[in-house]
N, CA and C of each residue as an Amber inpcrd file, in Angstrom:
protein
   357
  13.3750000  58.7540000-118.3030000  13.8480000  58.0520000-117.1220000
  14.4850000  59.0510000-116.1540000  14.3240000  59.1060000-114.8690000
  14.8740000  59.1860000-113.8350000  16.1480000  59.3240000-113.6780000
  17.4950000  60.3320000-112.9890000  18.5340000  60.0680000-113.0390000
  18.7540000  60.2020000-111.0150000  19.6200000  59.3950000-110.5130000
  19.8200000  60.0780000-109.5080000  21.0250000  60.1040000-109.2490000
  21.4890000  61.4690000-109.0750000  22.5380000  62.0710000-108.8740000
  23.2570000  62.4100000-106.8330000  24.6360000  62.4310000-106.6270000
  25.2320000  62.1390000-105.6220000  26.7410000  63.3800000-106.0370000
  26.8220000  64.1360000-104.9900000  27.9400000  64.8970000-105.8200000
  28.4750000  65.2450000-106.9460000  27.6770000  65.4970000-107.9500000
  27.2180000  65.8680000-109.6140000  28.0390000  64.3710000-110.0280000
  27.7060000  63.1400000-109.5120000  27.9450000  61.6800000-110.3540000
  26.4820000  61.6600000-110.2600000  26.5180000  60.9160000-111.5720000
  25.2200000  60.0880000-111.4710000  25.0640000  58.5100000-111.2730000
  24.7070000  58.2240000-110.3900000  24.4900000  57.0850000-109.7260000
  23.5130000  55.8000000-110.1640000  22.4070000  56.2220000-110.7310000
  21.4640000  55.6030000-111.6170000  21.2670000  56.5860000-113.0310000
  21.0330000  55.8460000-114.2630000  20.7580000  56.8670000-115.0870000
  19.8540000  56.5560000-115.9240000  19.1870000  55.7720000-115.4930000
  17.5080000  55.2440000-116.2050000  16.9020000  54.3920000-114.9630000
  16.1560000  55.1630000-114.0910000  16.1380000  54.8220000-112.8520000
  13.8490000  55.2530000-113.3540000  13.4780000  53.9170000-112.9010000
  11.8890000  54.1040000-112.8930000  11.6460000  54.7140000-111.6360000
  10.1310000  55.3000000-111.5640000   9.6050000  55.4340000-110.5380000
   8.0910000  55.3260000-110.3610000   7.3780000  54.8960000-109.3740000
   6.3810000  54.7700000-108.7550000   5.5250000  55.2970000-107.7610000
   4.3570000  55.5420000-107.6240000   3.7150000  56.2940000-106.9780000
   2.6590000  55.6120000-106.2570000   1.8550000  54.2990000-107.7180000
   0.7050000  54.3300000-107.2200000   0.7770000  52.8780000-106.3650000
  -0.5740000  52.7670000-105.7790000  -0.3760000  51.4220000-104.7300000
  -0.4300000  50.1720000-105.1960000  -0.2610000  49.8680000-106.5750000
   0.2370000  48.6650000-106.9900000   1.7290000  48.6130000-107.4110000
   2.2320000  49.5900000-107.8680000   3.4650000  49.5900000-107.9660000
   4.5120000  50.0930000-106.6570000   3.7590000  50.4380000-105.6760000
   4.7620000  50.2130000-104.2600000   4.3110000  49.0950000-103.8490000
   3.1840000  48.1030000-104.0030000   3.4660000  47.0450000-103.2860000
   4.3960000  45.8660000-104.0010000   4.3510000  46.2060000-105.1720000
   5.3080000  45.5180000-106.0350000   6.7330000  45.4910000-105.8620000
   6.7650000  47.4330000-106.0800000   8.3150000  47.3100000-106.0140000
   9.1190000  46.6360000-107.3620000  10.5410000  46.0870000-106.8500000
  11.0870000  45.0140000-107.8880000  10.6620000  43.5540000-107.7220000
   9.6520000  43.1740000-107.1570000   9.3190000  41.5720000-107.1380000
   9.2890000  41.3660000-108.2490000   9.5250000  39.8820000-108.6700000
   9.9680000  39.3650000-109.7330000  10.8290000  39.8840000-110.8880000
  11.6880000  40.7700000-110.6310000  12.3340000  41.6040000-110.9850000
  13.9100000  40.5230000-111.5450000  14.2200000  41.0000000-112.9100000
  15.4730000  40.3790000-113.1640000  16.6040000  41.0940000-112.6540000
  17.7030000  40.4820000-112.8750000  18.9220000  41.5300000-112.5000000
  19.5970000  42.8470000-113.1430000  19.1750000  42.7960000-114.3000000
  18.9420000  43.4800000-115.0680000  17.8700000  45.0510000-114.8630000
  16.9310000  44.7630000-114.6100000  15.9900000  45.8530000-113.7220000
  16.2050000  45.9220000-112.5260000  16.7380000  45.0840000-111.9390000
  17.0390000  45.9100000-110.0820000  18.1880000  47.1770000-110.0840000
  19.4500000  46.2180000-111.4780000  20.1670000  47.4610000-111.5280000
  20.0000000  48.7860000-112.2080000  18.5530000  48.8810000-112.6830000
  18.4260000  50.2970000-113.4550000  17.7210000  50.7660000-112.1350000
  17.2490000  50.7350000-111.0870000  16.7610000  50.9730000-110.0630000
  15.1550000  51.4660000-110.3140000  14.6230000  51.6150000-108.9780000
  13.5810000  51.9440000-108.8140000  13.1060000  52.9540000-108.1340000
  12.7270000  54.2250000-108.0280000  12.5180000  54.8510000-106.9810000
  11.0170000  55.1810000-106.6270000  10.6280000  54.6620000-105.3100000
   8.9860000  54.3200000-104.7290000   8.8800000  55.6890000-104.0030000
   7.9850000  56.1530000-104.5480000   7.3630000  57.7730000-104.0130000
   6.2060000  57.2360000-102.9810000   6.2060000  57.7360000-101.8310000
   5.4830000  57.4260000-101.0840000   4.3750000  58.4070000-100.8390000
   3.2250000  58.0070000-100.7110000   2.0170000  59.5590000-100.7900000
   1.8470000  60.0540000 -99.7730000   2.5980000  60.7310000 -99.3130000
   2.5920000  61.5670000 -98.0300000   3.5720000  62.6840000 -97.7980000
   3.3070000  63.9060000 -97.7040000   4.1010000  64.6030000 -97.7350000
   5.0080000  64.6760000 -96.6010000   4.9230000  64.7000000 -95.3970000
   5.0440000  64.9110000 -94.2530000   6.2050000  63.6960000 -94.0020000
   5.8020000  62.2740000 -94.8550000   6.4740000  61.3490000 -94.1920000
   5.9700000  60.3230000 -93.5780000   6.6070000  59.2210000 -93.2710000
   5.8240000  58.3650000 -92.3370000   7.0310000  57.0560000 -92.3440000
   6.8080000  56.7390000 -91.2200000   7.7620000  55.4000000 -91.1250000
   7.1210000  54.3450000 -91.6390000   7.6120000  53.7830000 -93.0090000
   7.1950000  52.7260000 -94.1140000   8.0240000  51.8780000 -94.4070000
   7.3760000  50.4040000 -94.2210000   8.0200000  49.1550000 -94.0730000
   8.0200000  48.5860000 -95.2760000   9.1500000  48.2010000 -96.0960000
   9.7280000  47.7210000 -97.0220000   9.9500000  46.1640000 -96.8450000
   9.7380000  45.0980000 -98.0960000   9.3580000  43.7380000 -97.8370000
  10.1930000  43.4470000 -98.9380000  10.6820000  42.1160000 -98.8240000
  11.7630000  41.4270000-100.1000000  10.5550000  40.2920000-100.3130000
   9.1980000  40.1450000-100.1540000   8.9400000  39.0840000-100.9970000
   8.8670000  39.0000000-102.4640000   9.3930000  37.8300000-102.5040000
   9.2700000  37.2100000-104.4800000  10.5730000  38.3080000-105.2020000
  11.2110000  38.2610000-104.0960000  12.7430000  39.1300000-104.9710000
  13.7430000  38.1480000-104.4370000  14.7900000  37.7030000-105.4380000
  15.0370000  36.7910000-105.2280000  16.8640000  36.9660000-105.7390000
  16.9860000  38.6060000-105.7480000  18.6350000  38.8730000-105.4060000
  18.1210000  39.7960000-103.8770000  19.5530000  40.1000000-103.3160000
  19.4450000  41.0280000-102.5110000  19.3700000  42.5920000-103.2630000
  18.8910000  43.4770000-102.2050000  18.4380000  44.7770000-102.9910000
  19.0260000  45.5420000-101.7900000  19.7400000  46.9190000-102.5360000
  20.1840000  48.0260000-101.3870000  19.6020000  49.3220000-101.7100000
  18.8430000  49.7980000-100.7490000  17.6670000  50.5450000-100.4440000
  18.2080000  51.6330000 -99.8700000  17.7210000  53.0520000-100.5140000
  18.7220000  54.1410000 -99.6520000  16.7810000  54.9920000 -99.4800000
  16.6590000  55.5570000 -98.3400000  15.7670000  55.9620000 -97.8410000
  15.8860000  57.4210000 -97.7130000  15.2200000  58.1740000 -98.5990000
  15.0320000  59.2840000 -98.2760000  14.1300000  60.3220000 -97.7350000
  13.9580000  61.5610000 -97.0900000  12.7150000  62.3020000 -96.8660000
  12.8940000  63.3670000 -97.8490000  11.8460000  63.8650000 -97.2360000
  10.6050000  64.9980000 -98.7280000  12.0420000  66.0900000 -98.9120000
  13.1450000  66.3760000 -98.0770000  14.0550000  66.8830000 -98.8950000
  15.1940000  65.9990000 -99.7120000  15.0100000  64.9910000-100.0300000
  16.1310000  64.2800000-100.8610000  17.7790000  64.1160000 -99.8450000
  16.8840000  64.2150000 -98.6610000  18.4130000  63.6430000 -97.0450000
  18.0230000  62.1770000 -97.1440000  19.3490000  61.6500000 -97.3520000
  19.7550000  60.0960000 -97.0100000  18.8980000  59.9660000 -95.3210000
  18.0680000  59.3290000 -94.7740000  17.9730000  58.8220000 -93.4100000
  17.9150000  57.7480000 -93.3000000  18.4740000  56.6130000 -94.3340000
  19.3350000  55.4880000 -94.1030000  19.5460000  54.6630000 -95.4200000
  20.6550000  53.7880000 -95.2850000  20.6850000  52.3290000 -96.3680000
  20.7570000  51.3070000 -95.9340000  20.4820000  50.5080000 -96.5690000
  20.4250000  49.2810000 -96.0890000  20.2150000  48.1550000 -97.1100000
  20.9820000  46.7720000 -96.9930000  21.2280000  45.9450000 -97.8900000
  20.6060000  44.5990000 -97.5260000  18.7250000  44.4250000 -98.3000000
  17.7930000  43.6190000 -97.6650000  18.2270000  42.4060000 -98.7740000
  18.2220000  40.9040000 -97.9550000  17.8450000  40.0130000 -98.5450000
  16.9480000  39.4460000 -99.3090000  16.8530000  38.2790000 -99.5880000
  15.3230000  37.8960000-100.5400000  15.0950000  37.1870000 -99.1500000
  13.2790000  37.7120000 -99.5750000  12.6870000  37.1440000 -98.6140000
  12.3880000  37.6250000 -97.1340000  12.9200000  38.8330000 -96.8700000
  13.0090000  39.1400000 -95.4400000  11.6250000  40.0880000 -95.2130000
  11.2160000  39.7240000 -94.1760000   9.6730000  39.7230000 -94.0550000
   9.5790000  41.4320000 -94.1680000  10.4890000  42.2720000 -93.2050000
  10.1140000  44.0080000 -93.3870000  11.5210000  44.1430000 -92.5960000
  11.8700000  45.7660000 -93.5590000  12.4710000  46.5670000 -92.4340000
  12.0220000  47.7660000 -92.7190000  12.2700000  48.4100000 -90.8900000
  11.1790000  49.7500000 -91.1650000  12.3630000  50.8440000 -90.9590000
  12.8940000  51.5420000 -91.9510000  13.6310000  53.1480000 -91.3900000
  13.0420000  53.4680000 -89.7410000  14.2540000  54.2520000 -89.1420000
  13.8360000  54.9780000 -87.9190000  13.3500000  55.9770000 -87.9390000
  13.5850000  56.8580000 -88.8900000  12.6040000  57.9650000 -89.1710000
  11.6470000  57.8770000 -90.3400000  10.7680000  58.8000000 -90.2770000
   9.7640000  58.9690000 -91.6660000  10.5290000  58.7470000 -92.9030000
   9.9750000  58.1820000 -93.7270000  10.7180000  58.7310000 -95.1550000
   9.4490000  59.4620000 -96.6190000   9.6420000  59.7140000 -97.6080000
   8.7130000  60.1760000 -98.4430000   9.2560000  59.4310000-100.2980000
  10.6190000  59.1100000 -99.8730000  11.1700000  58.2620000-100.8920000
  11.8430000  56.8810000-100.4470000  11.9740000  55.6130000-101.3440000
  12.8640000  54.6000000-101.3030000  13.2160000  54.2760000-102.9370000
  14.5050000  54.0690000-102.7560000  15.1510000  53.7350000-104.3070000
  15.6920000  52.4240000-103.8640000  15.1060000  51.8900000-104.4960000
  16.0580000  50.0660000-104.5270000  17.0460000  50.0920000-105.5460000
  18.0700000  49.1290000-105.7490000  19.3180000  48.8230000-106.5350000
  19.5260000  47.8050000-106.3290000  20.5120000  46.8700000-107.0140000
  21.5600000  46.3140000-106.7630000  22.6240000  46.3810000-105.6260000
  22.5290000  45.5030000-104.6380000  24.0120000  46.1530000-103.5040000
  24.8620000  46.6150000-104.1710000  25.8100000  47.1390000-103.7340000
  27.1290000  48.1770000-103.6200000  26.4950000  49.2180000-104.9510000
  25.4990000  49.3900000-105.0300000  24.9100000  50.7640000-105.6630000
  25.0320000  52.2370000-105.0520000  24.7370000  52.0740000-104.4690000
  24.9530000  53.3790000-103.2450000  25.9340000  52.9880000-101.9460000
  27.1140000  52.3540000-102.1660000  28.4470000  52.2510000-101.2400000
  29.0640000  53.7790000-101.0570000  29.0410000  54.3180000-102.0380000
  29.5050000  55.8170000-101.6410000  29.0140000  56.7630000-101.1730000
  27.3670000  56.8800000-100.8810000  26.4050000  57.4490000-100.0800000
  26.1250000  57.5370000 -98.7040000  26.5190000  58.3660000 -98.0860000
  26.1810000  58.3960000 -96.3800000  25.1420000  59.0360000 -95.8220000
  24.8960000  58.2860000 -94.9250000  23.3230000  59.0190000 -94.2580000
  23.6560000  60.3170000 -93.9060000  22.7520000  61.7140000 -94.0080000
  23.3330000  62.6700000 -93.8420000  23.2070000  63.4190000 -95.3910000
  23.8120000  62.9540000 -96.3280000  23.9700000  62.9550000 -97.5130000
  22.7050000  63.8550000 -98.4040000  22.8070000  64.8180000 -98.7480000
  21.6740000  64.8240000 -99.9900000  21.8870000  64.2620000-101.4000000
  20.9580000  63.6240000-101.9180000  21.0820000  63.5980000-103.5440000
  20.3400000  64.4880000-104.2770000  20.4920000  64.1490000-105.6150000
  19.3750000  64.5550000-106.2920000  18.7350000  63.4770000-107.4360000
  17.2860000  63.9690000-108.0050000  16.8790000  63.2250000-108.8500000
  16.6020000  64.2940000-110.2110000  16.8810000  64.0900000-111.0490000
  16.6890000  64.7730000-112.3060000  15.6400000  64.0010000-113.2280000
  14.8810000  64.7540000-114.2430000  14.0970000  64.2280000-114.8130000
  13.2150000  63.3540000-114.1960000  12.5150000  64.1250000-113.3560000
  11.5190000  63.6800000-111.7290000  10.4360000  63.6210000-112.2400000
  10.3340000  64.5280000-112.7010000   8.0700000  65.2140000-112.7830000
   7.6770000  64.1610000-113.8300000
């Protein structure tokens, strides 16, 4: 599993991840509470980036989403409802990690993390 780390805390510490295009369109849908809080982190296939729209259908807690690019920089969070049709980051991103809200309350845009036990 996945760890992702924030000022040598670790923040998630059995954190999945995803690559391929059934498991980013998935995401945590139908997801218990239990798995939203081990988190998820959605690798997006593009190196470069791209502004990618994130969807709460068939999730049915709220989820807080910290958006990163291909260097592991915060370029935003945000705390989506169930059900909310998309929100799109203002810049490119190349990662999204979903959670549980107040998962990443101590994280600021700006911010680097890290992820351990990645490959």
């Amino acid at each position: 599993m996945t760890k992702l780390i924030h000022k040598n805390k670790t923040i998630l510490s059995s954190m999945s991840k995803t690559s391929n295009f059934i498991g980013l369109t998935l995401g945590l849908m139908f997801a218990s509470p239990k798995r939203v809080k081990k988190g998820l982190c959605l690798i997006l296939p593009t190196k470069s980036g791209m502004r990618t729209s994130i969807h709460m259908f068939f999730c049915f807690y709220p989820y807080q989403i910290l958006f990163l690019d291909s260097d592991l920089k915060v370029i935003d969070i945000k705390t989506l409802q169930p059900w909310t049709f998309s929100y799109k980051p203002e810049q490119p991103i190349k990662y999204a990690i979903e959670s549980w809200p107040g998962t990443f309350d101590n994280i600021k845009i700006g911010d680097k993390v890290k992820l351990q036990n990645f490959s």
